[in-house]
C-alpha positions in Angstrom: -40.8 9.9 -5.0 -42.7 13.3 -4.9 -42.1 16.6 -3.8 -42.4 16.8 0.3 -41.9 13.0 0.4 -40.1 12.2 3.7 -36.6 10.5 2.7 -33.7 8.1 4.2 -30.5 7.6 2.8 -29.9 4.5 2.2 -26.1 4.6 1.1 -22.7 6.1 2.3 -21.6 9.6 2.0 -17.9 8.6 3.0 -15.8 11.1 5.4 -16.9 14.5 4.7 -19.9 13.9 6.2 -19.7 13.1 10.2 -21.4 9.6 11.5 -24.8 10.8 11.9 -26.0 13.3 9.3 -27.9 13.5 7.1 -29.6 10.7 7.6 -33.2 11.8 7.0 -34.6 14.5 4.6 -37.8 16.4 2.6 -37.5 16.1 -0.7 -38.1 19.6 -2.3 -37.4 19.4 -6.1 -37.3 15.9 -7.9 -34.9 16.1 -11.2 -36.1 13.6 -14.6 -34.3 12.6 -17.5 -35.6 14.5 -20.4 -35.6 11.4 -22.9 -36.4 8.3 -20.4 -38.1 10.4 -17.8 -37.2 8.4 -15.2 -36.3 10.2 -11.8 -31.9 11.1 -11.8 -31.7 13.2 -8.4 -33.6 15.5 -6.3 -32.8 18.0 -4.4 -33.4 17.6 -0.5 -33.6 19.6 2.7 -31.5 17.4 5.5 -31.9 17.3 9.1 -29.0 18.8 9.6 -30.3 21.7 7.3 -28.4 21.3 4.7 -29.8 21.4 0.7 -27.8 18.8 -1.4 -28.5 17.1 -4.9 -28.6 13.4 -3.9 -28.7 10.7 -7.4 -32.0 9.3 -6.6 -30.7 5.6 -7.8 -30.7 3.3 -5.3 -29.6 5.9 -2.5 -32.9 7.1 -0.8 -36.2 5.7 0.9 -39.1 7.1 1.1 -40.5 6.7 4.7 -43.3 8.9 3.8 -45.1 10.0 0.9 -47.2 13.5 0.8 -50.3 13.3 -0.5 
């Protein structure tokens, strides 16, 4: 996963979030353990407009990769 990268989530966001949202998202800034390196969050810009911190693990899929 890569900045611009074209993102799904994957998980549930539970009920502060209505049925529908969020759903799909560009990813604009992607966060890496300092030790490990390995990808923790990123920050993404959601359909709905919206610019959350999502933990990368497990929770987003990349439809689409920028090049």
């Amino acid at each position: 996963m890569k900045v611009g990268d074209l993102v799904k989530f994957v998980g549930t966001w539970g009920p502060t979030v209505r049925q529908g949202e969020r759903q799909t998202g560009i990813v604009m800034k992607v966060w890496t353990n300092g030790r490990t390196k390995k990808i923790q969050s990123a920050d993404i810009l959601w359909d709905n407009g919206e610019l959350k911190a999502v933990s990368a693990h497990n929770s987003l899929k990349v439809l689409n990769e920028s090049r």
